[in-house]
C-alpha positions as CSV (number, residue, x, y, z in Angstrom):
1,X,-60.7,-27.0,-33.5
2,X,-58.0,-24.3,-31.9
3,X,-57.5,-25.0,-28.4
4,X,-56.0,-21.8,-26.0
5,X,-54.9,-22.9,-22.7
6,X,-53.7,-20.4,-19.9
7,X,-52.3,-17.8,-22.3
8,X,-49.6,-15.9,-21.1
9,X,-48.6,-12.5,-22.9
10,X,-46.3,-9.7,-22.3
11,X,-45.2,-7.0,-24.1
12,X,-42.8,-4.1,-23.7
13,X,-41.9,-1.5,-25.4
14,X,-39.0,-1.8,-27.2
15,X,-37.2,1.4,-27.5
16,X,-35.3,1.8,-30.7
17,X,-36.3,-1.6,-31.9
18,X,-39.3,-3.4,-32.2
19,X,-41.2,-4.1,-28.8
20,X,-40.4,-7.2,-26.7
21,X,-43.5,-9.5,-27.1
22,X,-43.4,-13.1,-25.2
23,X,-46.7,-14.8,-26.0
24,X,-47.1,-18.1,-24.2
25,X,-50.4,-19.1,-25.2
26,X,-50.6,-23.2,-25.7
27,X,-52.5,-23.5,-29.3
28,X,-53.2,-27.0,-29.9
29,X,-54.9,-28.6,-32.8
30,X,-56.7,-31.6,-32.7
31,X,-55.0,-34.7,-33.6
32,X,-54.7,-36.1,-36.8
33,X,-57.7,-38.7,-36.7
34,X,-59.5,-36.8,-33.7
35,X,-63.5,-36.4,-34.9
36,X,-64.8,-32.9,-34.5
37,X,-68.1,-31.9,-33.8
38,X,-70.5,-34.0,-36.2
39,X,-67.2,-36.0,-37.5
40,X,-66.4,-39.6,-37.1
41,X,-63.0,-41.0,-36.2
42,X,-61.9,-44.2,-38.0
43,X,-59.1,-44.5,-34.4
44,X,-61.8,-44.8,-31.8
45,X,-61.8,-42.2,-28.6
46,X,-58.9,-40.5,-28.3
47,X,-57.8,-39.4,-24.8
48,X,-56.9,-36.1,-24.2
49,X,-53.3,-37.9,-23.3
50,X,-52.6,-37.2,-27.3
51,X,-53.0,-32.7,-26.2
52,X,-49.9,-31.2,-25.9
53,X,-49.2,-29.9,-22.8
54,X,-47.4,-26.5,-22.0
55,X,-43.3,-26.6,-21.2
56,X,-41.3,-23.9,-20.2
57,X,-38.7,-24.5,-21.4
58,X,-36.5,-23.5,-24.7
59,X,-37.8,-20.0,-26.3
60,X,-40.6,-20.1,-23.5
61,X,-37.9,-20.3,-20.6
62,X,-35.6,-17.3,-22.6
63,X,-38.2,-15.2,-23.3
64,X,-39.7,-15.8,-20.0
65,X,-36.0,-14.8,-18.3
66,X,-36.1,-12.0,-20.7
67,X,-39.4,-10.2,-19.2
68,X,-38.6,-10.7,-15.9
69,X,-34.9,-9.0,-16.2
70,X,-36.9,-5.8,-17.9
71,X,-39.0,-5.9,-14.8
72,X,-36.2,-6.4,-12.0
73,X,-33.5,-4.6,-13.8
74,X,-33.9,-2.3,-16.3
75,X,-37.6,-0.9,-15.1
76,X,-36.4,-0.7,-11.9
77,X,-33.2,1.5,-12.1
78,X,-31.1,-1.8,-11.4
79,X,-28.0,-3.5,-12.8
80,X,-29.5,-6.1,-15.5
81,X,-28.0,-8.6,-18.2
82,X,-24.0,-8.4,-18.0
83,X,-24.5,-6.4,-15.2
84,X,-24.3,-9.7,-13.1
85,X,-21.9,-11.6,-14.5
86,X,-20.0,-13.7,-12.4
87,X,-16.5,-11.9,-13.5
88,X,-18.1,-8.8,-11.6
89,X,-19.6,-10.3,-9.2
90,X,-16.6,-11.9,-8.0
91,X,-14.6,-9.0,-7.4
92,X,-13.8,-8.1,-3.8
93,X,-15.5,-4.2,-4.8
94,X,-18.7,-6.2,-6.4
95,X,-21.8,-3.6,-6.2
96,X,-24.7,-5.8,-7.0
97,X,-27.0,-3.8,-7.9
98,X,-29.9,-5.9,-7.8
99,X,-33.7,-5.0,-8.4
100,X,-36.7,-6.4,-7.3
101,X,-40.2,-5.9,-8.3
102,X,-43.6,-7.0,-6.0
103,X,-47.0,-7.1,-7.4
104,X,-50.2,-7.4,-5.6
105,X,-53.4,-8.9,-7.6
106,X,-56.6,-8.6,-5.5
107,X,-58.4,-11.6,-6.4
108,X,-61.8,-10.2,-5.5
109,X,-61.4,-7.3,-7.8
110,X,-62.2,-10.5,-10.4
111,X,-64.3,-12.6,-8.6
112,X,-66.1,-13.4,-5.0
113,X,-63.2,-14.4,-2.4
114,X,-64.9,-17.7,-2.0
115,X,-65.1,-18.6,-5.7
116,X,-61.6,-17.8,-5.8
117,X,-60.5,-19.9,-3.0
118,X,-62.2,-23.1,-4.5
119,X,-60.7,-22.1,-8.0
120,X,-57.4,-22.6,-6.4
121,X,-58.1,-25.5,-4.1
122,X,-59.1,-27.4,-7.2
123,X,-56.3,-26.2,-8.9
124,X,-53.9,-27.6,-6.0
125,X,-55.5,-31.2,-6.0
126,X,-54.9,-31.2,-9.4
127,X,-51.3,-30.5,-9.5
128,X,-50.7,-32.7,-6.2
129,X,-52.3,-35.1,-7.3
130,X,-51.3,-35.8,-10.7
131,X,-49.1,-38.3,-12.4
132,X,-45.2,-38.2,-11.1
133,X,-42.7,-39.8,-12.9
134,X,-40.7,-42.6,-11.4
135,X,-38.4,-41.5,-8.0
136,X,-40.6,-38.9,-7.6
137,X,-42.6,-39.4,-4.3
138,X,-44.8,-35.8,-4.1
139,X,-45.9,-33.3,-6.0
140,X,-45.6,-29.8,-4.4
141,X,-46.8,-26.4,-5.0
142,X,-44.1,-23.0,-4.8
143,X,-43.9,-21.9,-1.2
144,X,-45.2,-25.2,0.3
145,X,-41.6,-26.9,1.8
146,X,-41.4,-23.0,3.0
147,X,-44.6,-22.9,4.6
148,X,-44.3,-26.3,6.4
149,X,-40.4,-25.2,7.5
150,X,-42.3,-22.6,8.9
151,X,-45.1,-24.5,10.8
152,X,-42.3,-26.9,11.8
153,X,-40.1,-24.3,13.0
154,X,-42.7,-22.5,15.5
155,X,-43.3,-25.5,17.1
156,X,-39.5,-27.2,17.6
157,X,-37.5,-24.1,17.4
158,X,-35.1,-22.3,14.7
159,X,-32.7,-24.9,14.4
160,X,-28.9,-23.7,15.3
161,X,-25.3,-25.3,14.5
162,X,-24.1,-26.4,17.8
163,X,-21.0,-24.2,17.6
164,X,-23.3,-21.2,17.0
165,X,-23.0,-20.1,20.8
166,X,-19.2,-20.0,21.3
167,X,-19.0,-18.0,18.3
168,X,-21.4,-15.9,19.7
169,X,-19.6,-16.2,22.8
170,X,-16.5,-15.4,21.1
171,X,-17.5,-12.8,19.2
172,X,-19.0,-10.8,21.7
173,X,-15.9,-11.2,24.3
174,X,-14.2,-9.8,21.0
175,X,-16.0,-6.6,21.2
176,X,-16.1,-6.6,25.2
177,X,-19.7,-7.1,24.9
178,X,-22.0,-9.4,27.6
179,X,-22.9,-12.7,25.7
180,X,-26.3,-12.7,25.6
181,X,-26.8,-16.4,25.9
182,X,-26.9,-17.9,29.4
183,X,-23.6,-20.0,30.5
């Protein structure tokens, strides 16, 4: 029994070499002792504990790296690899150079909107509310802290250091400019 879970692929051409292929995909086997379909086990039920489950991480988290400096560097005219080193970076002259790249899936170009949105609401409960290791007190998603900073923030303000207004004070008396701020 092969088991595929939430393949990832990408590949690129490669110019003068051989094209860049990252294939994610989780292939799992069953478990020495697992029974198949019509098989018996001489270990009892196994639970699915004994799958493996996918990492990034290693050749993953490289080639992963890899694919996503083709897609904000090089395919988008920008600096890339030793492009950013630190050693250039540093410099008082630095030109960054940076790229970025946005993609836009609509999800009901694959399914009803609704379908979707309970797809992904299961998803979330799963992910929230799975096993943490020890110290670890929540599980979040990407873009949660953000959102709720967010929230937080339109109700009790954009939080400012308290010296923020005599530098703006100052800085504005600098450049015979009003301060904006009342006194």
């Amino acid at each position: 029994m092969w088991n595929y879970q939430n393949p990832l692929a990408i590949a690129i051409p490669g110019g003068q070499g051989p094209a860049l292929v990252l294939d994610m995909s989780v292939i799992a086997t069953r478990p020495q002792g697992m029974a198949g379909e019509g098989e018996t086990s001489t270990r009892g039920p196994i639970a699915s504990a004994f799958l493996p489950r996918p990492v990034i991480g290693a050749h993953k988290g490289s080639g992963l790296a890899l694919v996503l400096e083709v897609l904000t560097g090089v395919l988008t005219g920008a600096g890339f690899g030793q492009d950013h080193a630190p050693e250039y970076l540093e410099a008082p002259d630095a030109q960054y150079n940076l790229g970025h790249l946005f993609g836009a899936l609509d999800p009901t170009l694959f399914m009803p909107l609704e379908q979707f949105s309970s797809r992904i609401d299961r998803l979330r409960t799963e992910i929230t509310q799975g096993q943490r290791v020890p110290g670890v007190e929540r599980l979040i998603l990407p873009g949660e802290l953000e959102h709720e900073r967010r929230d937080t923030r339109l109700r009790q303000g954009i939080p400012v250091h308290a010296d923020a207004p005599n530098a703006l004070r100052t800085f504005c008396e600098t450049l015979g400019l009003d301060s904006p701020l009342a006194l």
